[in-house]
C-alpha positions, 0 to 999 in steps of 0.5 A: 709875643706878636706871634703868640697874640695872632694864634689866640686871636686865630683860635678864638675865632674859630672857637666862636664860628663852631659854637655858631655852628652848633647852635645853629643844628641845635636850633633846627635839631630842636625844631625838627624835634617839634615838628616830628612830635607835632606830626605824630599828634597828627597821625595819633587823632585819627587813629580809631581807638581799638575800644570804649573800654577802659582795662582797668575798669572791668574785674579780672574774671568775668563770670557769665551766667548761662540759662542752661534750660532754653536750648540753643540759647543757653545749654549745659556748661562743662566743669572738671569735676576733677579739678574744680575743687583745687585752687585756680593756680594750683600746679595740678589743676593747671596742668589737667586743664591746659594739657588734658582736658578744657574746662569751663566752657558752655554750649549753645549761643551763650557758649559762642558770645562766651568766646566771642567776648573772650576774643573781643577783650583781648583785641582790646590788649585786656586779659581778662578771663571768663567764666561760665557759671550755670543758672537753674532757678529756671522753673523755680519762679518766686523762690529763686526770684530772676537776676538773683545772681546778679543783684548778689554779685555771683555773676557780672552778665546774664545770658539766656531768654531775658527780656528786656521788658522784665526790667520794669518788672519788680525783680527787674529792678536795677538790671540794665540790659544790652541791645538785643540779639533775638525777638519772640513772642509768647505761645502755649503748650497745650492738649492736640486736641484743644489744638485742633479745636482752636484752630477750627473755631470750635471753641475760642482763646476766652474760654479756655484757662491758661497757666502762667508764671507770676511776677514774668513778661507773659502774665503782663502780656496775657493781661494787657490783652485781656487774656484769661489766665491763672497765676502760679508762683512758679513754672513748675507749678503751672505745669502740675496744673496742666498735667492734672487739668486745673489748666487747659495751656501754659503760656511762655515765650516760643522757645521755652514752649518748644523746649518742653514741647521736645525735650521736656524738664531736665534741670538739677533740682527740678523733677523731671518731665518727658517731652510733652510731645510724647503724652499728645500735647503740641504747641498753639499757634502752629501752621494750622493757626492764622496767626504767629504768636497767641497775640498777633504776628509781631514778636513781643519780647526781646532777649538781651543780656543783663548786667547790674546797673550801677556798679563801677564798671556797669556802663564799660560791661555793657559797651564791650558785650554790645560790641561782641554782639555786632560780630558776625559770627554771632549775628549768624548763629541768631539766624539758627535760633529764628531757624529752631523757632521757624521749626516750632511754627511749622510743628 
């Protein structure tokens, strides 16, 4: 019995020194536990966040309206006419589009932030799509009013020659705009000529009469400087105007001019006009001119892209589409558009 007493006794010390054991590299396995969790915060609060974007914020597809009549910022977009008709996820349009032939993309600095964006929501893990969807109220003034597709949700950003001063203007009205990616200033196309005439002081900017698009950046300008001018309720209009001399000049922005000057009006619904230049028109200032612009040597306007303020995402949009402007790739090809522009002030 004596025996059996000692061998319990034997046991249920070494029982007790394993449970000691135990929980002695429990404790420290616990500590270890939180320290290496404690550690890892560490690490996480310096790590840059990859965005400011939340992916749950933005829709699925962001549709990307493009100005396709100012050239190089906006061009033509490209659709397969062959599938454009069929649903999104249908197997044939599927196949045609990823095998075949690419669709939905868009040329000019437009096309390039389209990509670029692209890359930049997927950097940030986000699968989002977008998609190129052309804009030709462009000459269509007051019956196609500007950021008509915005304010109706048929797009989520515009992109072409739109600035950032026309959001004080009444159509304006709730459009928020990114930070800028080009500066301009307004010029006029107009006869060789009256040219020549201007730029000899044979006759003065107060004497001649200028067409210019109601409700637009440019009838603010001309006014705000005292610069005579005739409103039409839309580009087309004015344009008439200048081909039948109720108008001397028509007054827009640099790159519009200089579009009309050498590639003239080819937009659907539009009627088409040849390059001004083949009937002896030109643009004013120009090398000859001692000035850059028709009122002074500093850009007045600057273009940014536009999105509809106030909406669920508005504030997310416009943070991703700043942070896709800052990449180089597009900070060069804004050099290609001062470069196109230098063109039109050495004409």
């Amino acid at each position: 019995m004596t025996t059996i007493m000692l061998i319990l006794i034997h046991i249920r010390g070494g029982v007790s020194l394993v449970m000691s054991s135990v929980l002695a590299v429990a404790k420290h396995f616990r500590l270890g536990i939180i320290l290496a969790l404690a550690y890892l915060a560490c690490i996480l609060s310096y790590v840059p966040a990859v965005s400011q974007t939340s992916p749950t914020q933005l829709p699925n597809t962001l549709k990307l309206g493009v100005r396709t009549s100012v050239y190089p910022i906006g061009n033509k977009i490209n659709v397969n006419f062959f599938t454009q008709f069929l649903p999104e996820n249908n197997l044939v349009r599927l196949f045609y589009e990823n095998k075949i032939h690419k669709p939905n993309s868009a040329e000019g600095f437009c096309g390039t932030f389209g990509k670029e964006l692209q890359k930049e929501l997927a950097s940030n893990g986000q699968q989002i799509k977008v998609k190129y969807i052309p804009i030709v109220n462009q000459h269509k003034g007051v019956v196609a009013p500007r950021y008509h597709g915005l304010k109706t949700g048929k797009i989520d950003i515009e992109c072409g020659p739109n600035s950032i001063l026309s959001g004080k203007l009444p159509t304006g009205e709730g459009i928020e705009f990114s930070q800028p990616f080009y500066k301009t200033g307004v010029k006029l196309l107009l006869k060789e000529e009256l040219a020549d005439k201007l730029n000899s002081k044979l006759i003065e900017l107060k004497e001649i009469k200028i067409g210019v698009v109601k409700e637009s950046t440019t009838l603010e300008l001309l006014s705000k400087n005292n610069i005579k001018f005739v409103d039409y309720d839309s580009s087309r209009e004015a344009l008439n105007a200048l081909e039948t001399n109720e108008v001397h000049a028509f007054a827009s922005d640099a790159l519009i001019v200089w579009n009309l000057l050498k590639r003239g009006v080819d937009q659907p619904g539009q009627p088409k006009r040849e390059p001004y230049e083949n009937l002896e028109y030109t643009i004013y200032p120009n090398s000859s001119s001692t000035s850059r612009y028709l009122t002074g040597n500093k850009p007045t306007e600057e273009y940014a892209m536009a999105v509809m303020g106030g909406t669920s995402f508005s504030k997310d949009l416009l943070n991703v589409i700043n942070n896709t402007l800052d990449k180089s790739k597009l900070s060069s090809y804004q050099q290609s558009l001062e470069n196109y522009e230098t063109r039109a002030d050495n004409f």
